[in-house]
N, C-alpha and C positions, 0 to 999 in steps of 0.2 A: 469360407467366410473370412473377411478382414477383421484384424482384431482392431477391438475401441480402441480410440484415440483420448485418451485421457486431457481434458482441455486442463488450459492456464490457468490458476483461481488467481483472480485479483481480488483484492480485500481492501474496502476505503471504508476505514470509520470515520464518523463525525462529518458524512458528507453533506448531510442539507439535502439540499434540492442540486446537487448538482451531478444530474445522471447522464447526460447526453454528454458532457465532455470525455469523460475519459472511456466511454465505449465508440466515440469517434475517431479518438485517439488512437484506440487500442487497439479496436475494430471485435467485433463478437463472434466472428466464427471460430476462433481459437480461444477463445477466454470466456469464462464463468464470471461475472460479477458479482462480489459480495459485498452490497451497501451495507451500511449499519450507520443509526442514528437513533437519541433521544426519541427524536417523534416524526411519523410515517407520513410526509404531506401528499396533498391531494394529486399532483402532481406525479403517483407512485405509481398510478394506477391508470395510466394513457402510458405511461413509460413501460411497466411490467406488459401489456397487451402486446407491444412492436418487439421487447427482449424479450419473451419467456423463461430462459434460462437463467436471468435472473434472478437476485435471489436480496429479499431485506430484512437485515434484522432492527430492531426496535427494541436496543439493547443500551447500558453504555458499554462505549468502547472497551473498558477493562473485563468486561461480564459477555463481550463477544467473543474474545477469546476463545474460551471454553464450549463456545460452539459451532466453533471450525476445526475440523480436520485434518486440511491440509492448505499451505497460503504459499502460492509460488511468488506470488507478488503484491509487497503494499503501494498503494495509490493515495497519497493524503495530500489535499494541498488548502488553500481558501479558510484556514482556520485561525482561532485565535484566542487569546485568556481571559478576552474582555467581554464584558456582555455579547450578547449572540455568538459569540465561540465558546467552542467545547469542554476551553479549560484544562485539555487532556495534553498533557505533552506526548503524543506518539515517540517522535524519535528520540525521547531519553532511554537511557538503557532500562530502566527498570521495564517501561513497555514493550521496549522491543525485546530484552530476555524472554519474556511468556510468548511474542506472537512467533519468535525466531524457530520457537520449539514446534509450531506447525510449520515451518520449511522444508523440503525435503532437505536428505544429508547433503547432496548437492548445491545445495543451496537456490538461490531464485533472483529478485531484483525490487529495490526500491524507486519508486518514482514520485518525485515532492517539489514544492517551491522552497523547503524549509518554513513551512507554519511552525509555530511554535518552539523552533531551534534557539532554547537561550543560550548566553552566552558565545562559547566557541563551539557549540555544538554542527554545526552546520561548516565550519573550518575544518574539525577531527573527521567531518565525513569524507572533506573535499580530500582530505591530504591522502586519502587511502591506507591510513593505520590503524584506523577505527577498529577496535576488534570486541564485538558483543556475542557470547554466549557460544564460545566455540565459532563464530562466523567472524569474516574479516567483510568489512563494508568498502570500498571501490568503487571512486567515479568511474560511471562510463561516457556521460554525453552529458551537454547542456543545452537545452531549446531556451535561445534567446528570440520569443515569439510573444503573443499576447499571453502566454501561458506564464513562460519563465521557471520553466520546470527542469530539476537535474533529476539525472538516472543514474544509481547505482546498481553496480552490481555486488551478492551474497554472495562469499566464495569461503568453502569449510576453510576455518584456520588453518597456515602453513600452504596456502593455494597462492600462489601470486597470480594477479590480474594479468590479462595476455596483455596489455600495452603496457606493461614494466620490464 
């Protein structure tokens, strides 16, 4: 018998309704989906039928934490502080210190537009010095597409990025 393959959990809080982008993206045969949001739309339930392995919580983002495991990968993008956003800053460190702690030691990979990056928050990521909670953050790639999404990579502090 082949031993399980342990899929990629992605974790997007404060996603809305937005479930077909980033399992298109991503693609589902290697990754576990973890939505999380305020509240569960209608919409959740044509979606969970085609993904099964899916998975939502109807949490806030801070109180999902605590009910994940393990998060190889954040997915956050499409948010914001003002009505109908979340209000959550994800990439400040105080959030990402709690979710970092479900990373493996290995670390994993963030993927974002920068919602909610006040400041130079979104600068510190790009520069590759960013170091939250034991993890050094690391651009890997930017899709200049209708997305407009950067990918970082999670790398245990004192790890340099392969393209430095």
């Amino acid at each position: 018998m082949l031993p399980s393959h342990r899929k990629n959990v992605v974790f997007y809080p404060c996603c809305a309704v937005d479930y077909e982008f980033p399992t298109q993206l991503l693609g589902t045969q290697d990754n576990q989906f973890i939505f999380c949001d305020l509240r569960r739309y209608p919409q959740w339930h044509a979606f969970k039928k085609l993904h099964p392995s899916s998975k939502f919580l109807k949490l806030d983002a801070w109180e999902a934490i605590e009910h994940l495991s393990v998060v190889d990968t954040l997915f956050y993008r499409r948010d914001g502080m003002s009505e109908g956003g979340s209000g959550v800053r994800v990439l400040s460190n105080e959030y990402l210190s709690l979710l970092l702690e479900k990373f493996p030691a290995s670390g994993g990979s963030i993927i974002t537009d920068g919602s909610n990056a006040f400041g130079e928050r979104l600068e510190e990521m790009l520069s590759g010095r960013l170091v939250v909670k034991n993890f050094r953050i690391s651009p890997i790639t930017y899709h200049s597409d209708p997305s407009d999404l950067y990918e970082f990579e999670i790398l245990p502090n004192g790890v340099l990025p392969f393209n430095q």
